[in-house]
BALOBA-1460 file (C-alpha; in Angstrom, 3 decimals):
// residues 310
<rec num="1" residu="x" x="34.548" y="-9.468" z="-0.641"/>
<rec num="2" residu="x" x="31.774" y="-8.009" z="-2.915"/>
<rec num="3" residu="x" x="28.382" y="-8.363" z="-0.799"/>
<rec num="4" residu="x" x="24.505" y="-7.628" z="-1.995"/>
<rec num="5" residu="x" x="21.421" y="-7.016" z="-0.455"/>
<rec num="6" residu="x" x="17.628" y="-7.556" z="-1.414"/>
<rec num="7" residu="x" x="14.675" y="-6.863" z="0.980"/>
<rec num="8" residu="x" x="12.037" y="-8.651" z="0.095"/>
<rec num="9" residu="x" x="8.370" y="-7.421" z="0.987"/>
<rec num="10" residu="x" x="5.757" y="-10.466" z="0.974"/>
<rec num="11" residu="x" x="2.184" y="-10.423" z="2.324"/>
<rec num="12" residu="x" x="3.557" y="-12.411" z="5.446"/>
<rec num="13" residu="x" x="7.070" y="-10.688" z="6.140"/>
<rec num="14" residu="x" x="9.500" y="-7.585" z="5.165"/>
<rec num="15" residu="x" x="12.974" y="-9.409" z="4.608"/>
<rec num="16" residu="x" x="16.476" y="-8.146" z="4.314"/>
<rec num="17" residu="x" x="19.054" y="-10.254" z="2.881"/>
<rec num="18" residu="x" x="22.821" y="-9.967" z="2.513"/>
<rec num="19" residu="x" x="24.780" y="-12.470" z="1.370"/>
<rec num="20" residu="x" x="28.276" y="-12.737" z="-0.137"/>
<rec num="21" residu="x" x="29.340" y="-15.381" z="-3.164"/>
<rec num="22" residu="x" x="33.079" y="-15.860" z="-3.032"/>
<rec num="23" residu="x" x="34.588" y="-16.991" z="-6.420"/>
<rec num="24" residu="x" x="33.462" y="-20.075" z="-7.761"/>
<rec num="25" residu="x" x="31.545" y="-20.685" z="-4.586"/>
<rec num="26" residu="x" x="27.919" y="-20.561" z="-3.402"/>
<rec num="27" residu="x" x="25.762" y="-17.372" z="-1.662"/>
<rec num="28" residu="x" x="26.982" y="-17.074" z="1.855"/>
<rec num="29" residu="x" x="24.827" y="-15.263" z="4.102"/>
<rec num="30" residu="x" x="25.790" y="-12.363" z="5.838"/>
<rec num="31" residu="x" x="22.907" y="-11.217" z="7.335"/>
<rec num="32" residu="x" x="19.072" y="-11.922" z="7.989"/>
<rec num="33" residu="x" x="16.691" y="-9.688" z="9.188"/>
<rec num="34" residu="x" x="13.164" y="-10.185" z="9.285"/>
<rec num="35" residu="x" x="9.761" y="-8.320" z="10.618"/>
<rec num="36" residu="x" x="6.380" y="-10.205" z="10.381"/>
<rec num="37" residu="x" x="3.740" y="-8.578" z="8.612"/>
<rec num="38" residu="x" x="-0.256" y="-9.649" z="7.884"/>
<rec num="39" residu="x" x="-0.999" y="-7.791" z="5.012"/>
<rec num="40" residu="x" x="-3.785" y="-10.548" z="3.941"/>
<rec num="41" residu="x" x="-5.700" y="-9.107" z="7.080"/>
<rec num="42" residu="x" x="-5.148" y="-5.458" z="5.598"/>
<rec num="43" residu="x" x="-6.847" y="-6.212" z="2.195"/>
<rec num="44" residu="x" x="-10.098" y="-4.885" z="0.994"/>
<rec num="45" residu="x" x="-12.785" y="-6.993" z="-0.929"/>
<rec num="46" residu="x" x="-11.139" y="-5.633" z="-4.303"/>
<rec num="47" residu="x" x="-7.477" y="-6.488" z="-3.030"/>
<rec num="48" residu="x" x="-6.869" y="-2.756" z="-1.906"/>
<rec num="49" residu="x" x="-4.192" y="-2.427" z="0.485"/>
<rec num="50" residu="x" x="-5.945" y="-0.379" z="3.411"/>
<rec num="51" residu="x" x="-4.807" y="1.658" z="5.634"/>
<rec num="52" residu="x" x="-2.994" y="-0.340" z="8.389"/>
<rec num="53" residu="x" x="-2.014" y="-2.172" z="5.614"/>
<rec num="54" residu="x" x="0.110" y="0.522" z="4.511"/>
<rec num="55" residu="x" x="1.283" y="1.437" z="7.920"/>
<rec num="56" residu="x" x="2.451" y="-1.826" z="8.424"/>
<rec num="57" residu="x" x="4.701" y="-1.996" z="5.625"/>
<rec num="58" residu="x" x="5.879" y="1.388" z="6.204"/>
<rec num="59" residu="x" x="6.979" y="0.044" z="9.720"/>
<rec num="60" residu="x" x="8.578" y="-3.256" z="8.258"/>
<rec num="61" residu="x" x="10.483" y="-1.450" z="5.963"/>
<rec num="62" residu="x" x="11.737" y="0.909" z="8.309"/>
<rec num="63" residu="x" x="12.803" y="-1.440" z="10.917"/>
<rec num="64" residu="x" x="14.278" y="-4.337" z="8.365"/>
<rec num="65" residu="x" x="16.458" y="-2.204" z="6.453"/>
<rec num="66" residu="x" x="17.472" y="-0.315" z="9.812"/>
<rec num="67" residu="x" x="21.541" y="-0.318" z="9.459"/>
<rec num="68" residu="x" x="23.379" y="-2.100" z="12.696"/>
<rec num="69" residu="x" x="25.950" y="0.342" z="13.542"/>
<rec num="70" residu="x" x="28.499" y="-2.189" z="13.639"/>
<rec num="71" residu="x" x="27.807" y="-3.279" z="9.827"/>
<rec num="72" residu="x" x="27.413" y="-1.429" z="6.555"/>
<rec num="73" residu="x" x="24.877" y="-2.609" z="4.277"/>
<rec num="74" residu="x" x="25.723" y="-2.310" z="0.869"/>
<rec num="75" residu="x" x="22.903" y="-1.144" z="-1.858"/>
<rec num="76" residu="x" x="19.712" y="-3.147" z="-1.176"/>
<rec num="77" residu="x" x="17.660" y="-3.628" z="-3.886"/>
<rec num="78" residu="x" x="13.953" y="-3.789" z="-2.416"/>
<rec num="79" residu="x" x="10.999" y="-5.502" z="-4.314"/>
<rec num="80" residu="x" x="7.622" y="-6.422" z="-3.127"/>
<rec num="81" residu="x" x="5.548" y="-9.561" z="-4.543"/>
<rec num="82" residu="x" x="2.312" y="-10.277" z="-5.508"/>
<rec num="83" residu="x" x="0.453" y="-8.124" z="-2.721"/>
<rec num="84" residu="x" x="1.039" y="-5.316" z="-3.269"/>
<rec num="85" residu="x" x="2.043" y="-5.285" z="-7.056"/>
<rec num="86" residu="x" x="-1.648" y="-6.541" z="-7.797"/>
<rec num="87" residu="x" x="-3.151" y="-4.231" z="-5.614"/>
<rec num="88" residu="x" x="-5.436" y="-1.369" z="-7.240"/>
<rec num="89" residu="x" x="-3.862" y="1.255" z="-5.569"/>
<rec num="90" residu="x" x="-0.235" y="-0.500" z="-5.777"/>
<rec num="91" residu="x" x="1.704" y="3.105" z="-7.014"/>
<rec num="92" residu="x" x="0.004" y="4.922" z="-4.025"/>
<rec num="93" residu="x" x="1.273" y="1.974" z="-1.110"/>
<rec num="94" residu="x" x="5.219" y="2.197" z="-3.042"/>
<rec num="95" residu="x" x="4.860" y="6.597" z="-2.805"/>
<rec num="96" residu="x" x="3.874" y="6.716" z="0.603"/>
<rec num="97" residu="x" x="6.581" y="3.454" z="1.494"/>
<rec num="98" residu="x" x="8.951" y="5.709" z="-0.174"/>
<rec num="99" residu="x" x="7.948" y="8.895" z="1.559"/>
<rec num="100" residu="x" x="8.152" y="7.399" z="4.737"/>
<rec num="101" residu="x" x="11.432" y="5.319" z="4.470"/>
<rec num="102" residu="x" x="13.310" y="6.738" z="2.003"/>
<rec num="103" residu="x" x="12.976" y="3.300" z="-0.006"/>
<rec num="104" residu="x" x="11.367" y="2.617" z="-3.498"/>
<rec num="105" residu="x" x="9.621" y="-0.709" z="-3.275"/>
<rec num="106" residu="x" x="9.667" y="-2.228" z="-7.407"/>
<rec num="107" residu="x" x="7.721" y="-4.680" z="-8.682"/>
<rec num="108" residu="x" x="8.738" y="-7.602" z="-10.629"/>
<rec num="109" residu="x" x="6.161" y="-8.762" z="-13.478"/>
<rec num="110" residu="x" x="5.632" y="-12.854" z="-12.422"/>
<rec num="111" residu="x" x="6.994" y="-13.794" z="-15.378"/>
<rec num="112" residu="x" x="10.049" y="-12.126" z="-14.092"/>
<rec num="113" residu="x" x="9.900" y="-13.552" z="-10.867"/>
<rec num="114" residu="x" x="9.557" y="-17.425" z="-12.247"/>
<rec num="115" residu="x" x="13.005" y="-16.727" z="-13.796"/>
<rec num="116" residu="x" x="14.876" y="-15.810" z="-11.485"/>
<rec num="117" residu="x" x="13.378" y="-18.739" z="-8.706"/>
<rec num="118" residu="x" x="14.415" y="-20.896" z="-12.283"/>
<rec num="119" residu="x" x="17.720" y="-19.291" z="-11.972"/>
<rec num="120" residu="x" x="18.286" y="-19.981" z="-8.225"/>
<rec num="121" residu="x" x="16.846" y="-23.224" z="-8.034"/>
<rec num="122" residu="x" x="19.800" y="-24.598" z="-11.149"/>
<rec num="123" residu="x" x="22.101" y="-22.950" z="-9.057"/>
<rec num="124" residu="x" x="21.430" y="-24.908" z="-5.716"/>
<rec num="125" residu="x" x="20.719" y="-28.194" z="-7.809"/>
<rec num="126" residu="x" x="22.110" y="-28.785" z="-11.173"/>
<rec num="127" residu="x" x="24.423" y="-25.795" z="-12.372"/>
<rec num="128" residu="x" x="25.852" y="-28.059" z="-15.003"/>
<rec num="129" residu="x" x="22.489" y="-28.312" z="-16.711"/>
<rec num="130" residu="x" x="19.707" y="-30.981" z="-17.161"/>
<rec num="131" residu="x" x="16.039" y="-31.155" z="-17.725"/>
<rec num="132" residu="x" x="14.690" y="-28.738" z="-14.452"/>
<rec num="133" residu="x" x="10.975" y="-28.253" z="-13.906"/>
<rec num="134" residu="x" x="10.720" y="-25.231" z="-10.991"/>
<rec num="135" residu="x" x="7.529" y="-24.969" z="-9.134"/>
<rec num="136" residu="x" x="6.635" y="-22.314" z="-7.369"/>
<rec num="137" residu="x" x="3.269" y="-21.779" z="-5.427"/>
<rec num="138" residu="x" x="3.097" y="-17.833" z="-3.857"/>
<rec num="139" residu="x" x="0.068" y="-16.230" z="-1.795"/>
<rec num="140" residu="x" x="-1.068" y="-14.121" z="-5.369"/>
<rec num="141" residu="x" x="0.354" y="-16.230" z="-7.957"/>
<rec num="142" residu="x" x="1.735" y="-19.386" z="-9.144"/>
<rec num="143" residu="x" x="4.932" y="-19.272" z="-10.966"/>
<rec num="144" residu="x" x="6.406" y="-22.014" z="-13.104"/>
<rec num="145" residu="x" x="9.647" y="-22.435" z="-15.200"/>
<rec num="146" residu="x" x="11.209" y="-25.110" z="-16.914"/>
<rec num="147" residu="x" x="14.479" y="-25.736" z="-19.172"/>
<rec num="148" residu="x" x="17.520" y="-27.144" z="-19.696"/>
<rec num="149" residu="x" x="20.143" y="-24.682" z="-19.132"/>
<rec num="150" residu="x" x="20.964" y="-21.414" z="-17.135"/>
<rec num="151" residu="x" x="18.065" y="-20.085" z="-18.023"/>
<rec num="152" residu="x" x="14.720" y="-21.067" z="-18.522"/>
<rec num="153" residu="x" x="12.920" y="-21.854" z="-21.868"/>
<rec num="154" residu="x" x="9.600" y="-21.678" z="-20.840"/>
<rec num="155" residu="x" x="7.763" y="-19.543" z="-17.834"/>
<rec num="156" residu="x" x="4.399" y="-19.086" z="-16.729"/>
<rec num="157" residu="x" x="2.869" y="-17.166" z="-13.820"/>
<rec num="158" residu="x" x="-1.034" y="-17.260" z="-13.421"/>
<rec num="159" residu="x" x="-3.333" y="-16.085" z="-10.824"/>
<rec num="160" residu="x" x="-3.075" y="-19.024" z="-9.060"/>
<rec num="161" residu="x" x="-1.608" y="-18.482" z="-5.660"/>
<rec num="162" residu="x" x="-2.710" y="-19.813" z="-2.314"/>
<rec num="163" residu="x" x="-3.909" y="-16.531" z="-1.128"/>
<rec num="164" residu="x" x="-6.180" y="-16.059" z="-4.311"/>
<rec num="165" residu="x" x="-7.645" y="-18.714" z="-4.435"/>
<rec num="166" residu="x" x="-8.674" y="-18.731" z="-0.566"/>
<rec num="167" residu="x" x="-10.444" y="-15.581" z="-1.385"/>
<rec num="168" residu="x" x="-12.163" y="-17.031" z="-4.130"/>
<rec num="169" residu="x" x="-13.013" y="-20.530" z="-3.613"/>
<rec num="170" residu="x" x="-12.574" y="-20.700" z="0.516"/>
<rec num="171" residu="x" x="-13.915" y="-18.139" z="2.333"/>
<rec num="172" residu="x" x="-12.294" y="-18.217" z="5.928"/>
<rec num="173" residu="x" x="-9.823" y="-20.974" z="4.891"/>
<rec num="174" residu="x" x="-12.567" y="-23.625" z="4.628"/>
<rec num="175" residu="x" x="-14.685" y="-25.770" z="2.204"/>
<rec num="176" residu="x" x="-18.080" y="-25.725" z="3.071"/>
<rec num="177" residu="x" x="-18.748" y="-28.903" z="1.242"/>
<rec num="178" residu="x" x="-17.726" y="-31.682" z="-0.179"/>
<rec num="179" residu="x" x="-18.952" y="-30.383" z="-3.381"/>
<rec num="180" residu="x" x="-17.638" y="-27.115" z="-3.102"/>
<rec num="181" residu="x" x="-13.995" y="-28.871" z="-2.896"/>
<rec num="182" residu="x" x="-14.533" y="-30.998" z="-5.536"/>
<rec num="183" residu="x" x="-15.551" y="-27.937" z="-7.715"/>
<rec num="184" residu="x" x="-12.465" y="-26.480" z="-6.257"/>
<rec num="185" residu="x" x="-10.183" y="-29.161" z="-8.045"/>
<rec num="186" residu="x" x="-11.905" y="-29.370" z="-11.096"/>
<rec num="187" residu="x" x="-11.269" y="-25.459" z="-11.712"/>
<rec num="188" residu="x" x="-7.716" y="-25.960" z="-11.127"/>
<rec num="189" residu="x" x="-7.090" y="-29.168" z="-12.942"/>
<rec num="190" residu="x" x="-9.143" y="-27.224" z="-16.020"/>
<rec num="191" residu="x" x="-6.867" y="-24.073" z="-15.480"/>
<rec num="192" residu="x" x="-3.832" y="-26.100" z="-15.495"/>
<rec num="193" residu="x" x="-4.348" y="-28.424" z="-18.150"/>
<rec num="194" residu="x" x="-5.755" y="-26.292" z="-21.181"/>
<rec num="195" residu="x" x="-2.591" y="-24.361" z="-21.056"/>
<rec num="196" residu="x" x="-0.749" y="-24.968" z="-24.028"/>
<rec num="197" residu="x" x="2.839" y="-24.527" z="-22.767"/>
<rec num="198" residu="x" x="2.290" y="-25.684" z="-19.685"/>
<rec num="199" residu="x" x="5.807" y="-27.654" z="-19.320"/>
<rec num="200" residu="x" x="6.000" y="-31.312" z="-18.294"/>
<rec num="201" residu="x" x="8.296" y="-33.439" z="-15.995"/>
<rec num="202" residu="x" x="11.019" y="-34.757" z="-18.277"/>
<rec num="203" residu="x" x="12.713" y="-38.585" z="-17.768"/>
<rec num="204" residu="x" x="15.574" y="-38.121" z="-16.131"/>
<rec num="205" residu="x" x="14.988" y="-34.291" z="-15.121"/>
<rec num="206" residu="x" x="14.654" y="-32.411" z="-11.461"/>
<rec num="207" residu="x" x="11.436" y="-31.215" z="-10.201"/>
<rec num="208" residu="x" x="12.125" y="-28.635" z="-7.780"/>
<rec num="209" residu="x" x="9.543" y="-26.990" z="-5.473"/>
<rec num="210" residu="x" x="10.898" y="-23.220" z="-3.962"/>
<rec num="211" residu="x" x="7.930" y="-22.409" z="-1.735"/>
<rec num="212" residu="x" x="6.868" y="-21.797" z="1.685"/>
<rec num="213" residu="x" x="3.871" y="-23.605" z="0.820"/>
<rec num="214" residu="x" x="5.166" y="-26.961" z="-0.809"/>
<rec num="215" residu="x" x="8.051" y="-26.920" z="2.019"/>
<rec num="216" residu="x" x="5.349" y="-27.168" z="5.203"/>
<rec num="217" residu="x" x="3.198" y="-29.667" z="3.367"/>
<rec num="218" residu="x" x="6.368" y="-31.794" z="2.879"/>
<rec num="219" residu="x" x="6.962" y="-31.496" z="6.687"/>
<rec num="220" residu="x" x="3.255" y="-32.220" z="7.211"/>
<rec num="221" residu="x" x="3.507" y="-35.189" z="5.165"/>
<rec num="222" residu="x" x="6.475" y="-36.201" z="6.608"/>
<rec num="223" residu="x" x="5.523" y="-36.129" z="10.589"/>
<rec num="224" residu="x" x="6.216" y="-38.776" z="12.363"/>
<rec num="225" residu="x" x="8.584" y="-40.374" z="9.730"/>
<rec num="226" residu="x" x="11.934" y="-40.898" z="10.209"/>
<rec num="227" residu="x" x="14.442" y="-39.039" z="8.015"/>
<rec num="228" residu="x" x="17.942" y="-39.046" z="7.837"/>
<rec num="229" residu="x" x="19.926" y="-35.924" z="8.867"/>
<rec num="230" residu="x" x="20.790" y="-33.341" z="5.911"/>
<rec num="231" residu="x" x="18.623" y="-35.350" z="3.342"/>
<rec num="232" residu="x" x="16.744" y="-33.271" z="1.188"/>
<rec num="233" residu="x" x="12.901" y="-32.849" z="1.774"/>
<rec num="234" residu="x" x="10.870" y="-34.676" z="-0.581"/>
<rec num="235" residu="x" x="7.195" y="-34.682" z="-1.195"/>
<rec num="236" residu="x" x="5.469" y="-37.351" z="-3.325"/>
<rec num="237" residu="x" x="2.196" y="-37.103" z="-4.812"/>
<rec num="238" residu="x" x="0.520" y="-39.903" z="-2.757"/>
<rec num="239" residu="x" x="1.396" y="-38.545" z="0.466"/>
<rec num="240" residu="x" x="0.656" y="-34.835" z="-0.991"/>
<rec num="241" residu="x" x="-2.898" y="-36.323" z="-1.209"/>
<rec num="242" residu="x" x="-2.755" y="-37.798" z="2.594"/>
<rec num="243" residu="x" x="-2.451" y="-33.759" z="3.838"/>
<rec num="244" residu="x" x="-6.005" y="-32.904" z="1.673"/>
<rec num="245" residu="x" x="-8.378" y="-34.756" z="3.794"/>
<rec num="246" residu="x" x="-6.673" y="-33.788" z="6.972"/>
<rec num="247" residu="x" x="-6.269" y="-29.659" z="5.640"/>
<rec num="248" residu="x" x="-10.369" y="-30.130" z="4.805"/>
<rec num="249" residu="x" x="-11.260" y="-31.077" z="8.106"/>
<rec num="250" residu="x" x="-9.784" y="-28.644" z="10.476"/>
<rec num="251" residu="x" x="-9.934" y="-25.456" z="11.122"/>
<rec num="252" residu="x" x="-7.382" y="-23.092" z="10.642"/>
<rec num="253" residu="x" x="-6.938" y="-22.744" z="13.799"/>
<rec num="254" residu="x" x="-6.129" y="-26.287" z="14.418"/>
<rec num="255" residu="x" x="-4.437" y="-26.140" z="10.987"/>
<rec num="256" residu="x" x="-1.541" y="-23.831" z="13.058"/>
<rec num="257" residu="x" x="-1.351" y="-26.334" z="15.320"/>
<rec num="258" residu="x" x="-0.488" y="-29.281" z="12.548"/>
<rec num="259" residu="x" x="3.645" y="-30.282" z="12.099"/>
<rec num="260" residu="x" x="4.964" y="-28.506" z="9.979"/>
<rec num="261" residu="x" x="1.983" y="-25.754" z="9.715"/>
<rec num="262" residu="x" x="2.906" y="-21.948" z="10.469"/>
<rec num="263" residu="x" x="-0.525" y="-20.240" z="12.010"/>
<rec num="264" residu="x" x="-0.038" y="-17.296" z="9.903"/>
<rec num="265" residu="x" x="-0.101" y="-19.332" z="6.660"/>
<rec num="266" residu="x" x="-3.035" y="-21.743" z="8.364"/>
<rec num="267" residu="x" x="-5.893" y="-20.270" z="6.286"/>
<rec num="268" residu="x" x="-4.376" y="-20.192" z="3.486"/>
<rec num="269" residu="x" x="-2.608" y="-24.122" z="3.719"/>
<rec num="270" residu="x" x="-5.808" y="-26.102" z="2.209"/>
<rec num="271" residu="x" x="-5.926" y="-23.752" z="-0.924"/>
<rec num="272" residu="x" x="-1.908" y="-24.679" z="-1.354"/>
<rec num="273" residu="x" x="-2.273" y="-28.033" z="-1.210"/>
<rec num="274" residu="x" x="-5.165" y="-28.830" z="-3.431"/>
<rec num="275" residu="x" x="-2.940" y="-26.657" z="-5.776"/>
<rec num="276" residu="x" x="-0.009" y="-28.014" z="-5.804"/>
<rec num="277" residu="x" x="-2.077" y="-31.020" z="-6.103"/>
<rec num="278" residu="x" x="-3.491" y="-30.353" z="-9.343"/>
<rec num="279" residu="x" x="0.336" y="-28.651" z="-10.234"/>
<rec num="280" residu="x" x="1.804" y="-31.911" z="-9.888"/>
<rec num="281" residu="x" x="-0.747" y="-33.783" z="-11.515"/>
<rec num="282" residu="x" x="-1.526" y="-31.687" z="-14.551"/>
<rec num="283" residu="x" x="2.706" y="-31.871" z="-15.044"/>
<rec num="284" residu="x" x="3.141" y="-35.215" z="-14.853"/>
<rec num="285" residu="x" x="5.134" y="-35.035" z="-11.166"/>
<rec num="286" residu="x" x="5.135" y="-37.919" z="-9.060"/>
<rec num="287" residu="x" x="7.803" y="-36.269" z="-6.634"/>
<rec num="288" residu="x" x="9.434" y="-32.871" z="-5.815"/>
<rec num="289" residu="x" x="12.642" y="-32.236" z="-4.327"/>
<rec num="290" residu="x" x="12.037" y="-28.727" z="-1.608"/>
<rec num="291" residu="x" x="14.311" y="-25.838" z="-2.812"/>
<rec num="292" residu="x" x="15.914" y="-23.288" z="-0.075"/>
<rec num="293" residu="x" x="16.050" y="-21.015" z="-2.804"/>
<rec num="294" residu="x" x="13.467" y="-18.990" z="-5.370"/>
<rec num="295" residu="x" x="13.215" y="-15.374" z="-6.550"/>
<rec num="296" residu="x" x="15.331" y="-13.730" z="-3.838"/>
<rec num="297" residu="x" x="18.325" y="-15.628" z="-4.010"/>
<rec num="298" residu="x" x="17.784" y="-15.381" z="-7.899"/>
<rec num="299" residu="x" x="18.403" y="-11.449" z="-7.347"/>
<rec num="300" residu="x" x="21.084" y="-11.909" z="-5.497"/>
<rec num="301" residu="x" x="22.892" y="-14.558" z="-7.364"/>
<rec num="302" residu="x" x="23.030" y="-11.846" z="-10.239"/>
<rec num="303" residu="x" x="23.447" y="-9.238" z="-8.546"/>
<rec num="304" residu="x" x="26.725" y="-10.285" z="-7.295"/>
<rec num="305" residu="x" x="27.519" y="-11.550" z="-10.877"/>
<rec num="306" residu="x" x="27.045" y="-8.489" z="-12.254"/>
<rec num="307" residu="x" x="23.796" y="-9.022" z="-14.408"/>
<rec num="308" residu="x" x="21.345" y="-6.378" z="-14.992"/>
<rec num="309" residu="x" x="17.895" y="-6.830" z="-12.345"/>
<rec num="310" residu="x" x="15.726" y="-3.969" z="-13.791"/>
């Protein structure tokens, strides 16, 4: 059976996937392999990748796409996201990855990116079609893609990401006012609603959420709740706004230490939240359904259908 492979290079992890899709089924995973990386610690005050920065990838390349001897990988096709395709020296980190590993790191334009999490997201929820609304908050961007069909009609990616706006608005993870987090939400509500395309939830339609960021503040939400087994995670706008106050007043430290809350994505958890606040308000969202799958599985769904990536 046919089998493909992406690795996946994010600010928080290098990721090799290899999954299978037998005929008029669903992916099938073959393989997993991940190494841990901390590029946001690596970046310099204009979003340089430095030094160790570089190292570090060079490493988590090397060691994710490492070939067990027992298993042959097919062709992997490698991408990185918003970290290092936004950094100013970008086409000097993806030469010296290359050098070093013998892999070419490419970049997909956002735009590109919402598309294909579009693409995966109708596949895991509504193949047969449907109003969809995909949201999708990363650590440099925000991606967003709506539709009906297969593919999307409309997608948008703006600088919007959790990461980015730390840096910008949240120095260290934290407000240091009141009125420096109400500032905070006014920015985004005004970014978000002056778009003119920015798509809406439909009656009747999906919103689906495909990020690590809406999926731990659904499980923050969610603690101490009981669930039943194999239901889908949900997260509603009123209980969104329950995780704000408690984000805002710890640390992020103490933030690792919340349900649901991964350390290495604890600084960065207050800046996703009072965005995906804002997402779901500007769009009309009362409630999003969390989505296993985004932009990776999108590459892989069509790669093992045969449709051009590049």
């Amino acid at each position: 059976m046919r089998q493909a492979g992406v690795l996946d290079v994010g600010c928080h992890s290098a990721l090799l996937t290899v999954a299978r899709r037998p005929k008029g089924g669903t992916l099938e995973p073959v393989l997993s392999r991940k190494v841990r990386l901390r590029l946001h610690q690596s970046l310099g005050p204009d979003g340089r990748l430095r030094e160790s920065g570089v190292r570090s990838v060079q490493r988590a390349v090397t060691e994710a796409a490492s070939a067990d001897p027992q298993q042959r990988l097919p062709e992997v096709f490698a991408f990185a996201t918003s970290v290092i395709r936004d950094a100013p020296n970008r086409d000097e980190v993806i030469d010296r990855v290359a050098h070093a590993t013998g892999i070419r790191l490419r970049v997909l334009p956002g735009e590109e990116e919402a598309r294909l999490a579009y693409a995966a997201a109708r596949r895991w929820a509504a193949p047969t079609g449907g109003p969809l609304l995909v949201l999708d908050i990363g650590g440099g961007t925000l991606e967003i893609a709506s539709g009906t069909a297969a593919q999307p009609r409309t997608v948008l990616s703006l600088p919007l990401g959790a990461r980015t706006v730390t840096r910008e608005w949240l120095p260290g993870g934290t407000a240091p006012s009141k009125r420096r987090l109400a500032e905070l939400r006014r920015h985004l509500r005004d970014s978000l609603s002056t778009l003119p395309d920015l798509p809406q939830a439909e009656p009747g339609g999906q919103v689906l959420a495909c990020s690590k960021t809406f999926t731990q503040l659904s499980r923050l939400a969610a603690a101490g709740k009981n669930r039943p087994p194999r239901t889908p995670q949900r997260l509603t706008l009123p209980a969104l706004r329950t995780t704000v106050p408690l984000l805002a007043a710890s640390t992020p430290k103490r933030r690792g230490r919340l349900p649901g809350i991964s350390p290495h994505r604890a600084e960065q958890s207050l800046a996703g939240a009072l965005i995906a606040e804002a997402l779901m308000e500007t769009c009309g969202v009362e409630s999003v359904t969390i989505c296993p799958w985004s932009t990776r599985e999108g590459l892989l769904l069509e790669r093992l259908g045969g449709a051009r990536t590049d």
